[in-house]
Backbone as CSV, one residue per row, in Angstrom:
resi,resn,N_x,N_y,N_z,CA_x,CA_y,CA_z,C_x,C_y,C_z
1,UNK,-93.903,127.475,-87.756,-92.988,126.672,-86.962,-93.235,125.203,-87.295
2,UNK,-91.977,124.292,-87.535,-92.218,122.945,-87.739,-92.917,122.127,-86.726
3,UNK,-93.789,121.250,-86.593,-94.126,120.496,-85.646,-93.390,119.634,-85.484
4,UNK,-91.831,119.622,-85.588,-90.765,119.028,-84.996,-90.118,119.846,-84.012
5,UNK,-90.219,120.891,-83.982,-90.024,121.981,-83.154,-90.608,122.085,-82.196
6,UNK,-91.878,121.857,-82.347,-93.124,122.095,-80.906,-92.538,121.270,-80.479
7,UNK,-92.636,120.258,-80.142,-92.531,118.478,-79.789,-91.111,119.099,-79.040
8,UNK,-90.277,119.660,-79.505,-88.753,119.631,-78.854,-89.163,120.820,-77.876
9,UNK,-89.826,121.850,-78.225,-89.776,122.692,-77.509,-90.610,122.312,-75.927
10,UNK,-91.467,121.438,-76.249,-92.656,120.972,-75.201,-91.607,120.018,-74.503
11,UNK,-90.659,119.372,-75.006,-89.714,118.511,-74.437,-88.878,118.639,-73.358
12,UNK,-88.309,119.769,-74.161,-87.500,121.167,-73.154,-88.123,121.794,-72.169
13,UNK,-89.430,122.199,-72.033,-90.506,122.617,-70.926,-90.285,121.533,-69.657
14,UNK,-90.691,120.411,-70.748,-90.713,118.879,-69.248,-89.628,118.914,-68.367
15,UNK,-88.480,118.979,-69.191,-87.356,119.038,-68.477,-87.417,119.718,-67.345
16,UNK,-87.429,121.185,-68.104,-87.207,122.235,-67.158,-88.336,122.354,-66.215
17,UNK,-89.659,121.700,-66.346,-90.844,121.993,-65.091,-90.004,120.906,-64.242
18,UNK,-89.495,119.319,-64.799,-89.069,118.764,-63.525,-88.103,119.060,-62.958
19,UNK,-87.269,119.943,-63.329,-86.039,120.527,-62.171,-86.205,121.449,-61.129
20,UNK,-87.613,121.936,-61.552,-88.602,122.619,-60.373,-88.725,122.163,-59.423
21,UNK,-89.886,120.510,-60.537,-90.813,120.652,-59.306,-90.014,119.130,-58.855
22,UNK,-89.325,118.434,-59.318,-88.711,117.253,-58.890,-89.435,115.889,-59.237
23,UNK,-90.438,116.023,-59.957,-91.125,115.063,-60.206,-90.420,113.888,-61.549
24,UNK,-90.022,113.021,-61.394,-89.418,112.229,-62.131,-89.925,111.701,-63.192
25,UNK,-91.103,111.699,-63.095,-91.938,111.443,-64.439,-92.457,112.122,-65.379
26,UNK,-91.668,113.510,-64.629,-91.698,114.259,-66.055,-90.579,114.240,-66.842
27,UNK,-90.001,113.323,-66.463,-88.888,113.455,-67.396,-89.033,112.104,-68.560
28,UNK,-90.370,110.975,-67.862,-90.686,109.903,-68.595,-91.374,110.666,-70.270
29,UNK,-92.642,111.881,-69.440,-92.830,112.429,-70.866,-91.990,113.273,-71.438
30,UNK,-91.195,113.757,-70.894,-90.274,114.279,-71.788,-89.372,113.371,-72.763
31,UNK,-89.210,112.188,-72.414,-89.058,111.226,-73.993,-90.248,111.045,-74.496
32,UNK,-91.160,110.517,-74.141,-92.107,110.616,-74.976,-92.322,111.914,-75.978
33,UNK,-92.549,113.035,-75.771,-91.947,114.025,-76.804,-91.410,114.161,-77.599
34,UNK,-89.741,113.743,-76.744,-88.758,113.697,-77.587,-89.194,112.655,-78.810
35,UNK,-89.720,111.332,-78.592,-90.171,110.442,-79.682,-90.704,111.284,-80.310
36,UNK,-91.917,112.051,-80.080,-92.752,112.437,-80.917,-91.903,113.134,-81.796
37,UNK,-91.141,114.026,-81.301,-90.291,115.176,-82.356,-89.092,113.934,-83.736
38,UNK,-89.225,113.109,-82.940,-88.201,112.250,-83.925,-89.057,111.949,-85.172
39,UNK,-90.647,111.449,-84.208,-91.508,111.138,-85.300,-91.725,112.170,-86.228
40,UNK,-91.570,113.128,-85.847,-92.031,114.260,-87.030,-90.801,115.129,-87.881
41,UNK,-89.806,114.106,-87.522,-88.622,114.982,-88.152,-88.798,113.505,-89.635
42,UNK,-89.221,112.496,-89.076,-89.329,111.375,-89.647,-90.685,110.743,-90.445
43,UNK,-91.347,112.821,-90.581,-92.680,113.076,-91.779,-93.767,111.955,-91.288
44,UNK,-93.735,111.698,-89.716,-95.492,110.806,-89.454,-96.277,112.291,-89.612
45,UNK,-97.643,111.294,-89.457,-98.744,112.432,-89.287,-98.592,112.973,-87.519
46,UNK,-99.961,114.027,-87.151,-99.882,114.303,-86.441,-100.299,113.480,-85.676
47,UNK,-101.319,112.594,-85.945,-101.949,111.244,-85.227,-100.971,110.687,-84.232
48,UNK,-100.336,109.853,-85.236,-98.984,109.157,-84.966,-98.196,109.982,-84.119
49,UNK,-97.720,111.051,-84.185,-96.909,111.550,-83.326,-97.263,111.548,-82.028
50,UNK,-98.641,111.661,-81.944,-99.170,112.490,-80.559,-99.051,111.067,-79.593
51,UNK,-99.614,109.551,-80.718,-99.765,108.082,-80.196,-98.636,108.057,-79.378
52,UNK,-97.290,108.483,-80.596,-95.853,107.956,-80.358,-95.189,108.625,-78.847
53,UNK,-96.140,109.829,-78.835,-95.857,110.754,-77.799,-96.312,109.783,-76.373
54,UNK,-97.249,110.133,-76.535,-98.804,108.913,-75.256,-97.645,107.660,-74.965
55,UNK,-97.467,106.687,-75.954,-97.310,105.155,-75.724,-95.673,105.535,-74.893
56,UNK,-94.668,105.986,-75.493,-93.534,105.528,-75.383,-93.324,106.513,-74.113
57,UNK,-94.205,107.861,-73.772,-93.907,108.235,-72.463,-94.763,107.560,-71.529
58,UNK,-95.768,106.929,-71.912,-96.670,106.017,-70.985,-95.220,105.094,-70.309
59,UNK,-95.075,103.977,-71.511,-94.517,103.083,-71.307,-93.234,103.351,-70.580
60,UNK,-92.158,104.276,-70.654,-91.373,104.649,-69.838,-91.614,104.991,-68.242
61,UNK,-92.540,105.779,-67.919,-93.393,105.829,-66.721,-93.443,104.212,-65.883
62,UNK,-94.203,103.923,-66.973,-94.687,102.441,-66.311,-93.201,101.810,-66.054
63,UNK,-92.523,101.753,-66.670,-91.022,100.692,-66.837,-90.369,101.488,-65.748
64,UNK,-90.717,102.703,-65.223,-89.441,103.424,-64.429,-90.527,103.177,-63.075
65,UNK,-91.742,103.055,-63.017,-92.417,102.921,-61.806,-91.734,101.641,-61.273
66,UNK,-91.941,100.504,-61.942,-91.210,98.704,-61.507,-90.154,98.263,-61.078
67,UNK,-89.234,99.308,-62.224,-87.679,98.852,-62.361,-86.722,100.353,-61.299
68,UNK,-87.456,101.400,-60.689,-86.434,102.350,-60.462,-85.749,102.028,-59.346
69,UNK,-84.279,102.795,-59.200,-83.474,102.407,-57.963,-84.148,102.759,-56.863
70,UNK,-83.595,102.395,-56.028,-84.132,102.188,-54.663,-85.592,101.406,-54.149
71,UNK,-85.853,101.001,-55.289,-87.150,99.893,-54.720,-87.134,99.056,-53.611
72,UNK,-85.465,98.288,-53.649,-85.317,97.440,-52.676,-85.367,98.065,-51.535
73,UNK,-86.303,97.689,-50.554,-86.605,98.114,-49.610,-85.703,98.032,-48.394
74,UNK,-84.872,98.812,-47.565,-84.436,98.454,-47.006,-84.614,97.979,-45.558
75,UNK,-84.204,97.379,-44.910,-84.611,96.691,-43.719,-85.425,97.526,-42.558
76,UNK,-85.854,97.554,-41.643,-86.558,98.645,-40.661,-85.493,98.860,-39.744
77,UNK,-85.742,99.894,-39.289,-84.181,100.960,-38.791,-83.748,100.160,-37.383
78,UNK,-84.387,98.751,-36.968,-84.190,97.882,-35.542,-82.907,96.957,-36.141
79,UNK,-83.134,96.984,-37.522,-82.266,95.589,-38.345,-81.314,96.254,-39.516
80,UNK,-81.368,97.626,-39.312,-80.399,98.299,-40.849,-79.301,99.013,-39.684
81,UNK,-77.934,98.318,-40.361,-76.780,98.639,-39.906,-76.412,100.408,-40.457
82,UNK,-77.399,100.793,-41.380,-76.869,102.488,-41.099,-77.649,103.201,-40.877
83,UNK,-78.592,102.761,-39.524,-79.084,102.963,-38.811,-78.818,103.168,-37.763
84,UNK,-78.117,101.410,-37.171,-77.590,101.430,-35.880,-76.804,100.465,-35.900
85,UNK,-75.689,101.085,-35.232,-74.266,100.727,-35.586,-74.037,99.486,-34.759
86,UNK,-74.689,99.212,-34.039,-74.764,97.423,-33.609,-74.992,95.732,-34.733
87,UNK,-75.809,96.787,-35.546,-76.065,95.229,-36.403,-74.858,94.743,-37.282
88,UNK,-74.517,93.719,-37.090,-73.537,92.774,-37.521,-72.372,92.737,-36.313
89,UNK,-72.407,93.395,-35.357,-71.288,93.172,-34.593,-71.360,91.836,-33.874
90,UNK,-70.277,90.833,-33.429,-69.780,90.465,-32.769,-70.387,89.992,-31.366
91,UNK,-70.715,89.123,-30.315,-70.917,89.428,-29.478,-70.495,87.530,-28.794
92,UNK,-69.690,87.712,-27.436,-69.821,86.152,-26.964,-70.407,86.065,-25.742
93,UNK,-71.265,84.717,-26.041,-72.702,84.309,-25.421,-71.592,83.115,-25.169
94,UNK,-71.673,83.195,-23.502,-71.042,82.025,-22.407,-72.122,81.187,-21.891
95,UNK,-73.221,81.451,-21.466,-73.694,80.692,-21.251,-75.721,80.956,-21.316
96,UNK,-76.572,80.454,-21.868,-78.023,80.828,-21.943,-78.695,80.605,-20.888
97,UNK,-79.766,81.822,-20.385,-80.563,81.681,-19.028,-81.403,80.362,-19.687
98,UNK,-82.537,79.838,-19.009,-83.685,79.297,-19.093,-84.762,79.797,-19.849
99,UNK,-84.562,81.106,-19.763,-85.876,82.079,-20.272,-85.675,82.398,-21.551
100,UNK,-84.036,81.569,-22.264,-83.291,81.861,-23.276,-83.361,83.246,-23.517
101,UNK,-82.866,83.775,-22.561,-82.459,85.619,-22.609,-80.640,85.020,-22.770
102,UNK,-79.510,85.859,-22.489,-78.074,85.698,-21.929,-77.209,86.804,-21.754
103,UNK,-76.944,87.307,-20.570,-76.150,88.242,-19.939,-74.976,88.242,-21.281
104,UNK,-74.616,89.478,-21.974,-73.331,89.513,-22.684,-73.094,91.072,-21.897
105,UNK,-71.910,91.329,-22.219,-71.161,92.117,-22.190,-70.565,92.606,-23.348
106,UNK,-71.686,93.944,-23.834,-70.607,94.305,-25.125,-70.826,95.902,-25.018
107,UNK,-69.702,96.549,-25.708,-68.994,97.905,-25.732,-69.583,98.611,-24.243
108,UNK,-68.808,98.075,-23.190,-68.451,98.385,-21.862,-69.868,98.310,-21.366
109,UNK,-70.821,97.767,-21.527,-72.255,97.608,-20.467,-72.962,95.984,-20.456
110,UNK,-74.091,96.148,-19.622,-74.449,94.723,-19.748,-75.683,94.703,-21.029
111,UNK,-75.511,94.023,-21.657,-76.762,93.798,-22.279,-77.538,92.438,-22.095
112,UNK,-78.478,92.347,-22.725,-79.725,91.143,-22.942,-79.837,90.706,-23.799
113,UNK,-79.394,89.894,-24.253,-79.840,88.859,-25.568,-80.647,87.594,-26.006
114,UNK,-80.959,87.982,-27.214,-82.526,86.758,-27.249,-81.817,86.080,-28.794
115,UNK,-82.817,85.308,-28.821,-82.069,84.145,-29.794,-83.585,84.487,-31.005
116,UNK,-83.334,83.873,-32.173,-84.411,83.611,-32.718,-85.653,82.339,-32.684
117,UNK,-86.640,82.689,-32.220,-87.980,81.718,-32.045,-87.156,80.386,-33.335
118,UNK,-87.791,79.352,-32.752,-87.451,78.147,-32.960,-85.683,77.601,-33.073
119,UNK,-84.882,78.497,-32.760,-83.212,78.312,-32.793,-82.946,77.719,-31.600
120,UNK,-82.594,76.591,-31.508,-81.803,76.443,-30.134,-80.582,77.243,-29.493
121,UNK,-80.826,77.854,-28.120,-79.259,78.947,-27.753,-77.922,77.712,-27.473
122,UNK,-76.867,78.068,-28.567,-75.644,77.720,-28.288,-74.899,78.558,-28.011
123,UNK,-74.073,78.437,-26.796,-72.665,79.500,-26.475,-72.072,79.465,-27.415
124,UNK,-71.498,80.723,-27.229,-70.208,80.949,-28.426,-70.659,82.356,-28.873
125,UNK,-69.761,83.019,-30.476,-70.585,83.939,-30.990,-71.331,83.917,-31.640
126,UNK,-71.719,85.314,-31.819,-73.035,85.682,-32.435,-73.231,86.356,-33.027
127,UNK,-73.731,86.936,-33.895,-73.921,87.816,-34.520,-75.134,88.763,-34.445
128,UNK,-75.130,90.452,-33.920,-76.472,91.324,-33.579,-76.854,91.203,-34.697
129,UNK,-78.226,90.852,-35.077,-78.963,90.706,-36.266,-79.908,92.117,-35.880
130,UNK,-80.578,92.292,-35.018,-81.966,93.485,-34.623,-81.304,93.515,-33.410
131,UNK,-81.986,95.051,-33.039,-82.244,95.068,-31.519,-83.863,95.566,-31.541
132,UNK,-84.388,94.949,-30.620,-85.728,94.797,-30.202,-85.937,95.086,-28.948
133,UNK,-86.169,96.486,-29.051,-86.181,97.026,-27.674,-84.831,97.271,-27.183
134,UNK,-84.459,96.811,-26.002,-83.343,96.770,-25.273,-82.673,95.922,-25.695
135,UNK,-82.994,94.673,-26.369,-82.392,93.428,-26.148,-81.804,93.311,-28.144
136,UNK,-80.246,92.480,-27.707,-80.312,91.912,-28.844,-80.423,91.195,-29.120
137,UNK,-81.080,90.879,-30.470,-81.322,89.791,-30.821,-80.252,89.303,-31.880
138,UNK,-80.058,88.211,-31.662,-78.390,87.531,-32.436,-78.641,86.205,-33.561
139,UNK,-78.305,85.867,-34.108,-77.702,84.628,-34.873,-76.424,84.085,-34.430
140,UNK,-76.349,82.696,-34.720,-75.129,82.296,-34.401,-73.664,82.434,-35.328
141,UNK,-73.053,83.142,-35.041,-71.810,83.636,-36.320,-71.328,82.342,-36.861
C-alpha cells in the first residue's frame, strides 16, 4: 500500500471518529494528514511527512483554538436580549426618587428603575440595558 494512502486513509478515520465523538479538533488533524498524504503523493520522505503531518495539524488546532466562532462572548443572561426580552425596550422615566430609584410603568405593572453609578437621572426615555434583580436598570435613549 502507498504511504499516500495510509495518510488518506488515517484522514478519513479523523473525520469519521469526529462525527462520533464531536470533537472539532479532530478535524484540525485530519488536515494535517491530509498534508501529509499530499506530502507523499509529492515523493517527501517519511520524516517530512509525519513533521508536515505534526506542524500543519498543530498549527490549525492552535489557529482554530484563537480565531473560532463564537468566542465573542456573549453578554450574561441579566443584559442579553435573547435571554430576556426586556433589554433594549423603551421605557418613560417622569420623574427620579432621591434614592435615584423611579416608579415606571411598563408592559401593564409597576416597575423600579436604577440609573447607572456615576450618570446623573434625567426624565425622559430610556433605554432597559440589565435587569438586576427586580429593578431595571436603563440608559438614557
Amino acid at each position: 500500500m502507498a504511504e499516500s494512502t495510509v495518510w488518506w486513509v488515517l484522514a478519513g478515520a479523523a473525520v469519521a471518529l469526529e462525527l462520533f465523538v464531536g470533537a472539532i479538533y479532530l478535524l484540525m488533524f485530519a488536515v494535517g494528514l491530509a498534508c501529509a498524504a499530499l506530502a507523499a503523493h509529492a515523493g517527501a520522505s517519511v520524516v517530512v511527512q509525519i513533521l508536515t503531518a505534526a506542524l500543519v495539524g498543530g498549527a490549525c488546532a492552535v489557529v482554530w483554538h484563537f480565531k473560532r466562532p463564537g468566542q465573542d462572548r456573549e453578554p450574561p443572561a441579566q443584559a442579553n436580549p435573547n435571554v430576556n426580552m426586556d433589554i433594549g425596550e423603551t421605557v418613560m422615566i417622569s420623574a427620579w426618587n432621591a434614592d435615584g430609584t423611579a416608579d415606571v410603568h411598563y408592559r401593564g405593572a409597576h416597575w423600579t428603575a436604577i440609573h447607572r453609578a456615576g450618570v446623573s437621572p434625567t426624565p425622559g426615555a430610556h433605554r432597559v440595558a440589565e435587569l438586576v434583580g427586580n429593578r431595571l436598570l436603563v440608559d438614557k435613549a
